[in-house]
N, C-alpha and C positions, 0 to 999 in steps of 0.2 A: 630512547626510541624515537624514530622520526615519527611527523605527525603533520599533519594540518589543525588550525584551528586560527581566531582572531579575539580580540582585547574590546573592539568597541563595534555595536550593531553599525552597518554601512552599505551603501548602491553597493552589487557587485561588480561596477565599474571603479570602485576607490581601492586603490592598490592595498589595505590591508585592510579590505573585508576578507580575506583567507590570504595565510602564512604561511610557509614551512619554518616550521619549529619542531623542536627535541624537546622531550620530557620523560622524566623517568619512568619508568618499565613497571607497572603496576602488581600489586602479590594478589592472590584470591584467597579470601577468607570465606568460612563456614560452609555455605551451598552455590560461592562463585566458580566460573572456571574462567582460568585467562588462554583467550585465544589467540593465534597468531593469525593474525588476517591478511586474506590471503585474495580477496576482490570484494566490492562495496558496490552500492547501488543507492544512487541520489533520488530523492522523495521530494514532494514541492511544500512538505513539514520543514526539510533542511533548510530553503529560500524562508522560509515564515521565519522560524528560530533567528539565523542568521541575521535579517531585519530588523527584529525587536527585541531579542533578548540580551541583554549588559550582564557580562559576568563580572566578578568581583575585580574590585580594582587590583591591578596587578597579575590579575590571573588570565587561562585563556580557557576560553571555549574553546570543545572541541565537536564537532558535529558527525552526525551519521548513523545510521540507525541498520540498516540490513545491511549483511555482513554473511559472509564463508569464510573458513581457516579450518584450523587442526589445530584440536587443547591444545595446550601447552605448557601448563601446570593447573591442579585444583585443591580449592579448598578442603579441606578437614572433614566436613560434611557432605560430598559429592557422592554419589551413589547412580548417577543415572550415565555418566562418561566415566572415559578413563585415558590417561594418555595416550596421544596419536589420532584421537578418533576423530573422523571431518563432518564438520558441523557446520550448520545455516541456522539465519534467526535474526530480529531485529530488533531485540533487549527492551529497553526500557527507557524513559523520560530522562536519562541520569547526566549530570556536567558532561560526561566525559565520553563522547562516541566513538563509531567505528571507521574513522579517517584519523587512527595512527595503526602502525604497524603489529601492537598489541592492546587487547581488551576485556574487560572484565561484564561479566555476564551471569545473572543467575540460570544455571542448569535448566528451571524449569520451563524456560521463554526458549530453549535451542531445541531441534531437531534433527535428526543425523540428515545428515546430505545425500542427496539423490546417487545413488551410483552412476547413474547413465548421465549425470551431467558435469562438466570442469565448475572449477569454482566460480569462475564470472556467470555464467549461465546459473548457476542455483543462487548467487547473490542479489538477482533480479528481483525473487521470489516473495521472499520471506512477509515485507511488510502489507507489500498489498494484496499476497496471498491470506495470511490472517484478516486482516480487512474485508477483503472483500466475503470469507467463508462465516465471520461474526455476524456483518450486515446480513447477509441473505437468510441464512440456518436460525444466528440464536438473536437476531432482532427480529429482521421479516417472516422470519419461520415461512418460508416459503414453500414447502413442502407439505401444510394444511392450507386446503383451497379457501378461497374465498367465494360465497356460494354465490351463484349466478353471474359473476363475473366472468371473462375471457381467463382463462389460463395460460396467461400471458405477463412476462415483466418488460417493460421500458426500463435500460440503462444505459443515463444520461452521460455521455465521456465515455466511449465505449474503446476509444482505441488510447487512452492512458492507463498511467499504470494498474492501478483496481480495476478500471471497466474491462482492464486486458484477464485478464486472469478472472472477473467476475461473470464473464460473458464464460467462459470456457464451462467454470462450478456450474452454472444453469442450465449447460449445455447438456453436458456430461451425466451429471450427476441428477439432471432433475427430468421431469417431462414438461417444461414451461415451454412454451412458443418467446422466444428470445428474440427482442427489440433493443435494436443496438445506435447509439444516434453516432452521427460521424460528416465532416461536413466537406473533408477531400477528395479526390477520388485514393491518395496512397492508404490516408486509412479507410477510409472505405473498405478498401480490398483488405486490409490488414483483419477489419473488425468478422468482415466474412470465413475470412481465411481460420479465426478462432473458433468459427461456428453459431455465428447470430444466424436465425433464419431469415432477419431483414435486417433492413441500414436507412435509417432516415434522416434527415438531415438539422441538426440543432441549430440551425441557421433562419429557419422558417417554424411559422407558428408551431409547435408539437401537436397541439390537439389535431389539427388538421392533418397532420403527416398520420400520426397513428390510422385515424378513421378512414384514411384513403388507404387503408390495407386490408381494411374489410374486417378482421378478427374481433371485432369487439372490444370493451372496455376494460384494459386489464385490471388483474387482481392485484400487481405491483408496480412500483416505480423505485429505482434506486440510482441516486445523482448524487455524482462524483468530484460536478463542476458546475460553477454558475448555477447555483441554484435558485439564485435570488432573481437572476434574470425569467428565469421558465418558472418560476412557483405558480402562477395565476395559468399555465397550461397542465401544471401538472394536476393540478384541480381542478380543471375543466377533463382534461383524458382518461383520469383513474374512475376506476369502479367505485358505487357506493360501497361502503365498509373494509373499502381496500387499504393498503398498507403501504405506509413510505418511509424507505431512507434514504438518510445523508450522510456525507461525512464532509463536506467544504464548512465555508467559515462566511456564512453572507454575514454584512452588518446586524442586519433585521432580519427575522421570519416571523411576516405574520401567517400564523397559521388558521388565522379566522376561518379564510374559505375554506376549509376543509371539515367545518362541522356539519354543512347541512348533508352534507355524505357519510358523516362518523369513520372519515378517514384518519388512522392512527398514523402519527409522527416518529419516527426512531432514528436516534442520533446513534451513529458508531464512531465507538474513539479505539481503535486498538491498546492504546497506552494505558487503557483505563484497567483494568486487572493486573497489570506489575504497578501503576500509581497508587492503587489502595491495596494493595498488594490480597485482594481477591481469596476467596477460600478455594476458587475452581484457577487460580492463576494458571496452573498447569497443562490448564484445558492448550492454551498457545504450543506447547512442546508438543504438544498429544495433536495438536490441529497439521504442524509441521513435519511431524513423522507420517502422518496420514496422506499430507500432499509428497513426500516425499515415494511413498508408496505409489500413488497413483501417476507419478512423473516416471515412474523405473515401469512400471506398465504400460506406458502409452499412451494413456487418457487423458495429461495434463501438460502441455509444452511449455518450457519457460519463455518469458515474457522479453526477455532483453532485444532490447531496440538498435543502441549504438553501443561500441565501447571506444570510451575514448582517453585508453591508453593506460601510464602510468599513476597511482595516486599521490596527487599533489597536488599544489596551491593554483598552480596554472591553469590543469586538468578541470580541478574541479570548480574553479569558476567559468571554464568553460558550459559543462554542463548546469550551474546554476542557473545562468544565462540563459542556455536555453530552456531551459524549465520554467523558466518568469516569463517566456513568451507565450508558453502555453499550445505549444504547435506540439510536443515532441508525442510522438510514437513510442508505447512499450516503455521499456525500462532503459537507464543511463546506467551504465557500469564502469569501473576503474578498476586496474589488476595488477596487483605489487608494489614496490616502493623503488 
């Protein structure tokens, strides 16, 4: 099966940080399904991995994490598909991703596919859609106030991928006064167009931007990006006893300042329930049949930004590139082989 993937971490200006390569067509065992993939969506985890991680000598990495297709064969123990069925989802920590033409995947990480959307448009979804619904729901439980605070969350990155779709869940789905930071005018308009009620600028102090909106001190914060740069605003902005996540990768977090508030810390890793393989693993299928639901209703629009074309080695150091710059809007997509 065709594929992309590389041999040794590298700039993705060095001709073989990404390949095309052929590799055999993988079988699904016990509670796998192997899927025929059918459009992918680039994450700035791919640019990480890709950077640092060394696969064994002789072998290749293969990268990619959110994916759409249609099973294509399954394991012994499958019970939740069946052949034919179109699927979204963005698996698991595993060697071998979803930038080749076939993939293997346990059932309980997938969730049927949006009818109302083609497969590049639901491949946008998957990862930062669980992301963004873990942070807010089962880290920040955002949905029990924090008392005397603004009923309001700050989210920092509002027009990438998670803030894209994290700004919509808060919109949608909760009654928060939704703070979206954004420092262009294209997202700007992007981040509105999702339904933040305001757009500030992460470019300039945050406390100050927040408090020049009148609402008060909110109850949340969730940042996306740069975290380490705004930590000392986002402790100056939030409420006493308010609640913060993350999911970037600063070097250091001191989270000193944050005691004399009794503001609690919450890391979100999506991977972290297929990595220890979780008692509630399944809760991710059950989170992706539900946005799936809510996208065939009208409440949830997919996030894709650009697509840029066929999947391959070219393609997708295309979008790597632009994802280490940190400009892009929305989701990057690739469709076919």
């Amino acid at each position: 099966m065709r594929a992309v993937g590389y041999q040794i971490p590298a700039p993705i200006s060095d001709e073989a940080s990404l390949v095309d390569i052929d590799l055999p067509k993988p079988e699904p065992k016990g509670r796998q399904l192997l899927v025929e993939v059918k459009a992918i969506s680039v994450n700035p985890v791919d640019t990480k991995i890709r950077r640092s991680a060394r696969p064994e000598a002789g072998t290749w990495r293969v990268l990619g994490w959110d994916a759409a297709g249609r099973v294509a064969a399954t394991g012994a123990d499958v019970s939740l598909f069946k052949l034919g069925d179109d699927v979204f989802y963005s698996g698991a920590l595993a060697p071998q991703g979803t930038n080749a033409e076939f993939h293997l995947v346990d059932e309980r990480l997938v969730g049927r596919k949006p009818g109302s959307l083609d497969y590049a448009q639901a491949a946008a979804l998957p990862l930062t859609a669980i992301t963004a619904s873990e942070a807010l729901f089962d880290r920040l439980d955002v949905k029990k106030p924090v008392m005397g605070a603004a009923n309001a969350i700050v989210i920092i990155g509002g027009a990438g991928g998670v803030g894209s779709i994290a700004v919509q869940f808060a919109r949608q789905l909760t009654d928060l006064t939704v703070v979206a930071t954004a420092s262009r005018p294209e997202t700007r308009d992007w981040v509105l167009g999702l339904g933040a009620h305001h757009v500030i600028d992460h470019s300039r102090p945050l406390a100050a931007e927040v408090a020049a909106l009148g609402i008060g001190a909110p109850a949340f914060v969730f940042s996306t990006t740069n975290t380490d740069r705004h930590l000392a605003e986002i402790a100056e902005l939030i409420a006493p006893q308010g609640r913060f996540g993350l999911i970037d990768d600063p070097q250091t977090l001191d989270i000193n300042p944050f005691k004399r508030k009794s503001v609690s810390v919450h890391w979100e890793l999506m991977f972290t329930r297929s990595l220890f393989e979780t008692q509630d693993m399944a809760l991710q299928g059950e989170h992706l049949n539900e946005l799936s639901r809510l996208v065939d209703a009208g409440t949830i629009r997919t996030t894709l930004g650009e697509t840029f074309g066929r999947i391959n080695a070219a393609n997708l150091k295309r979008a790597h590139a632009l994802i280490e710059t940190g400009t892009a809007k929305g989701k990057i997509v690739l469709e076919g082989f």
